[in-house]
N, C-alpha and C positions, 0 to 999 in steps of 0.2 A: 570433448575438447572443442568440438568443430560450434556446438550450439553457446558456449561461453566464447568463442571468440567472434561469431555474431553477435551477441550481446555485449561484449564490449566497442564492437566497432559502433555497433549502433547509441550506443551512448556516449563515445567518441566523439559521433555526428551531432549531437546535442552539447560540447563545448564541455563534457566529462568525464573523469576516470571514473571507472565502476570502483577499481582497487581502491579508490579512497573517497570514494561519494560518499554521504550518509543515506542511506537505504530503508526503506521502510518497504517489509516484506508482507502481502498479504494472500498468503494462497493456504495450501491445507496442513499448514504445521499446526502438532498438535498442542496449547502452550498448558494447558489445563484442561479437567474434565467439564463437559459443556455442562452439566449440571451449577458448577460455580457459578455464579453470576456475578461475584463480588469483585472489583476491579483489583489489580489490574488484569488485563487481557493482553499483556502484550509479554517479551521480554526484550532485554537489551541487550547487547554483544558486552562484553568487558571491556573494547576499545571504542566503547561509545558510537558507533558508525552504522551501528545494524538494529535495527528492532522489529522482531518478528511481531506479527501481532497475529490472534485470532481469528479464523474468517467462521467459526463455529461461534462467538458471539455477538458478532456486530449486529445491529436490529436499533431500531428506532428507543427502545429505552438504554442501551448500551454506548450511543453513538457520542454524548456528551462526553465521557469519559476518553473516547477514541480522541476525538476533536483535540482535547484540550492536550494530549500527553503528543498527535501530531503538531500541533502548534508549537508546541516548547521543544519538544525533539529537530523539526524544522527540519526534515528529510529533504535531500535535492533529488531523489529517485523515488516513485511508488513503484513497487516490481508486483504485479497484483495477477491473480484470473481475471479477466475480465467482468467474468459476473460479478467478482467480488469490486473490481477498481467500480464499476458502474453503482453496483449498491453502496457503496462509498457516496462515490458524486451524489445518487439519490439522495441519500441521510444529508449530504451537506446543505443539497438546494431546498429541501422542506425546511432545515429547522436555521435555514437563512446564516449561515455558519461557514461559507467558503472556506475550502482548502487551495492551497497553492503547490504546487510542485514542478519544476526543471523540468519533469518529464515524467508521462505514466509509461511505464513500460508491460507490455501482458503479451504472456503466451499461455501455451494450452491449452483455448479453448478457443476457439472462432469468435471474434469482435465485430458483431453485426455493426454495418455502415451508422445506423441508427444510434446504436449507443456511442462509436466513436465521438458523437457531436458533444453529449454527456458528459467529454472525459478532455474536454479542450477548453 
């Protein structure tokens, strides 16, 4: 209870409800078997505001697929690992493809100072 109403507050501070953001989740849900490679890699919530995606597929031949369904989905929160929100950023900045989001939000994993720069 105590770590969601951190995270609410903290997206609060950013001028948002969590309870009705749209959210794009990127941490270790499993949405398919990583063997698949055929898209999609994500799923969608039924009230359209959630889309878990894969952090077992994203990689440089996967990331076109990501881009384009975050593009149309148009998430105002990425809620990510950091490894994964930074390997995001990476894919974005090689294949010259910028992401936009209201706010990256990452826990559970340490956010080196270095990579926060990556993620702004």
């Amino acid at each position: 209870m105590f770590e969601q109403a951190v995270i609410d507050w903290l997206v609060a501070k950013a001028g948002l409800n969590f309870a009705t953001a749209k959210v794009a989740v990127l941490r270790a849900d499993t949405i398919k078997p990583p063997e698949d490679r055929a898209p999609p890699y994500w799923k969608i919530s039924a009230d359209r505001r959630i889309a878990t995606l894969s952090a077992h597929h994203l990689d440089q031949e996967t990331f076109p697929a990501y881009a384009d369904m975050l593009e149309a989905f148009a998430p105002d929160v990425l809620y990510a690992y950091p490894s994964m929100a930074v390997a995001l950023a990476t894919l974005s900045a090689r294949a010259k493809r910028p992401l936009r989001f209201k706010l990256v939000l990452t826990s559970s994993e340490e956010l080196p100072s270095q990579a926060r720069a990556k993620l702004t």
